[in-house]
C-alpha positions in Angstrom: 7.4 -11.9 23.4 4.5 -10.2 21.8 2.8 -11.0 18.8 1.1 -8.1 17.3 4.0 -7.3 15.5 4.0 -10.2 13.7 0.6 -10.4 13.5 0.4 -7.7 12.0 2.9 -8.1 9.0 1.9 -11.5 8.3 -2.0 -9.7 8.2 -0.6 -7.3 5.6 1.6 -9.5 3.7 -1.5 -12.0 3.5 -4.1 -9.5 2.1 -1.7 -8.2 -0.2 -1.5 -11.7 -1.6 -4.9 -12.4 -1.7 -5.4 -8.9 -3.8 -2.4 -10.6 -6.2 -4.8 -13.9 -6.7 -1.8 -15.6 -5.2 -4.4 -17.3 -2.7 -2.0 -20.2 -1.3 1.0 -17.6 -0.6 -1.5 -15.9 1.2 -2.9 -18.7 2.8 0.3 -19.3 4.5 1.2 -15.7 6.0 -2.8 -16.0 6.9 -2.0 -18.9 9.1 1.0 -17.4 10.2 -1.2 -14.5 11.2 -3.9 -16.9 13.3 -0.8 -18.8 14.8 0.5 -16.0 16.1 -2.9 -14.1 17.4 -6.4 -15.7 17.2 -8.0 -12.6 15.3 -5.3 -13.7 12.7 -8.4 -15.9 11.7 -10.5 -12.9 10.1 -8.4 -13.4 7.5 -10.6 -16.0 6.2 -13.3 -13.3 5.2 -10.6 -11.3 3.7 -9.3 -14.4 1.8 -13.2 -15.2 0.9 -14.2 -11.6 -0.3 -10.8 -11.4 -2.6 -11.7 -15.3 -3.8 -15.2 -15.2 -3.8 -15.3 -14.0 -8.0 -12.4 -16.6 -8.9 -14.4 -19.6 -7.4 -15.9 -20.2 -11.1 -12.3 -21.2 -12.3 -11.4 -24.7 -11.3 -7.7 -24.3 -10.8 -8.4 -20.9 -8.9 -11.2 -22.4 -7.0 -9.2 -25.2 -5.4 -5.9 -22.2 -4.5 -8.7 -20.7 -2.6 -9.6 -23.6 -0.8 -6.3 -24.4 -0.3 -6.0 -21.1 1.3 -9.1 -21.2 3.6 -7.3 -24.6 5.2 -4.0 -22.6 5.4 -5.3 -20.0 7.0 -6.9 -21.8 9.9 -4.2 -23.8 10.0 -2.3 -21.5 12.0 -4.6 -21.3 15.2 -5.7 -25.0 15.0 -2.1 -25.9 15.1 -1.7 -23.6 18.5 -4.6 -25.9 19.6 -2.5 -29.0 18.9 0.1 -27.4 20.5 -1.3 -26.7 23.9 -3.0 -30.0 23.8 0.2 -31.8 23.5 1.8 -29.3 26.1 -0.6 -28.9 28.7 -3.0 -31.5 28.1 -6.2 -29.1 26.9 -6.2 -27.4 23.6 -8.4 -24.6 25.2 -6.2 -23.7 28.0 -5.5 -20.0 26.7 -9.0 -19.6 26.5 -9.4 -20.5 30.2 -6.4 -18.7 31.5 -8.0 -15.8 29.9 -11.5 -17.0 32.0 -9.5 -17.4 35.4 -10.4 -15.3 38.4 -8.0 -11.9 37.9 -7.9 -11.9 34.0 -11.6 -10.2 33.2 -11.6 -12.2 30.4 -14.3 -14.5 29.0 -17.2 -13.8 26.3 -20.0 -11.6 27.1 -22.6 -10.5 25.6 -22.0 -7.9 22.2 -20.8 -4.3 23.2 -21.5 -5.1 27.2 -17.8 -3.7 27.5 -18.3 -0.5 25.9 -21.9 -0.1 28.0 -19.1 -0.4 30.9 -17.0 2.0 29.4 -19.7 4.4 29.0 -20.9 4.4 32.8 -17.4 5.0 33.6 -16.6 8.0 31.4 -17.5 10.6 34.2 -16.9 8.4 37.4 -14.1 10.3 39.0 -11.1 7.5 39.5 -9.0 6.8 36.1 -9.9 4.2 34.0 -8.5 3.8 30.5 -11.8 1.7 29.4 -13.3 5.0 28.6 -11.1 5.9 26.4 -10.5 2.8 24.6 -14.4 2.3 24.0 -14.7 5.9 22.9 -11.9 5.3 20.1 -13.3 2.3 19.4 -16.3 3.5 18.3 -14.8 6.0 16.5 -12.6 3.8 14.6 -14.9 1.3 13.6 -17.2 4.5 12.4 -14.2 5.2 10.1 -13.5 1.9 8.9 -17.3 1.5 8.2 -16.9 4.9 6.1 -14.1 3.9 5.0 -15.0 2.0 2.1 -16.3 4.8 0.0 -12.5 5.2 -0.7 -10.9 1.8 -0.2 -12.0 -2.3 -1.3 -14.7 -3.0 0.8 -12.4 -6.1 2.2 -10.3 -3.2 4.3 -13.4 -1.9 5.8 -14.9 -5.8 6.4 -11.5 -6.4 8.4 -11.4 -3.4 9.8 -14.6 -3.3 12.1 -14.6 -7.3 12.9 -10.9 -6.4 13.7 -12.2 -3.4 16.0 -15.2 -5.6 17.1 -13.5 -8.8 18.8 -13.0 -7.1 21.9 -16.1 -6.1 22.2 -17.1 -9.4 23.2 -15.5 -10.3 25.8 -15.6 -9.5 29.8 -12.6 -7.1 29.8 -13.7 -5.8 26.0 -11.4 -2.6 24.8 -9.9 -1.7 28.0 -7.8 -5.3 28.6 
């Protein structure tokens, strides 16, 4: 089963919470969201940015950092998880390095160097194409906050980013 889906709706319910000031509901669909994929994580700067004027207030101050630990909750208890189960809490992480994946980290935006070089080689490649939205998208979501909170546009490019760093980048 994928989960972008839920990734996704746990992402939306979350920063809907954290615009509400209702930082520990949040905090939980957060950690929902970085249990079920590891960019769920971001979150954190949403949940920060939202926060960031209630830190002042005692009782507000300690929903927030109730939240923060919520939030990364999620993905350190997908750790635990594969610790227990496979005996190495970073074994997705190295699947993702193995021979025939393209994963790993690489260097910022050597993916979408790739993706250039390969926009007018001959054979079909989708890395093109995702690079060339990419850029486009994360232009929007940088413009984007002329006309929404400057949280959305924050998310939105380290969102559109993430890939970027890695071996197989946008085109995986």
């Amino acid at each position: 089963m994928y989960g972008e889906s839920f990734s996704l709706a746990f992402s939306v319910l979350a920063y809907a919470s954290f615009r509400r000031q209702k930082f520990v509901k949040g905090g939980i669909w957060a950690g929902l969201a970085s249990a079920t994929r590891p960019p769920g994580i971001l979150l954190m700067v949403l949940l920060l940015s939202e926060g960031y004027s209630c830190l002042r207030e005692r009782r507000k101050a300690i929903a927030v950092a109730l939240a923060a630990l919520l939030t990364a909750s999620g993905i350190g208890l997908f750790f635990l998880y594969s610790w227990i189960a496979f005996g190495d809490p970073l074994v997705p992480i190295k699947i993702h390095q193995a021979p025939g994946w393209r994963g790993g980290f690489a260097l910022p935006f050597s993916s979408i160097a790739l993706a250039f070089r390969q926009t007018f080689d001959a054979s079909y490649s989708s890395l093109p194409f995702d690079a060339w939205f990419g850029l486009l998208f994360i232009a929007l979501a940088c413009r984007g906050d002329a006309q929404l909170p400057r949280s959305y546009a924050v998310y939105s490019v380290l969102s559109l980013a993430m890939p970027l760093f890695t071996v197989g980048g946008c085109g995986r």
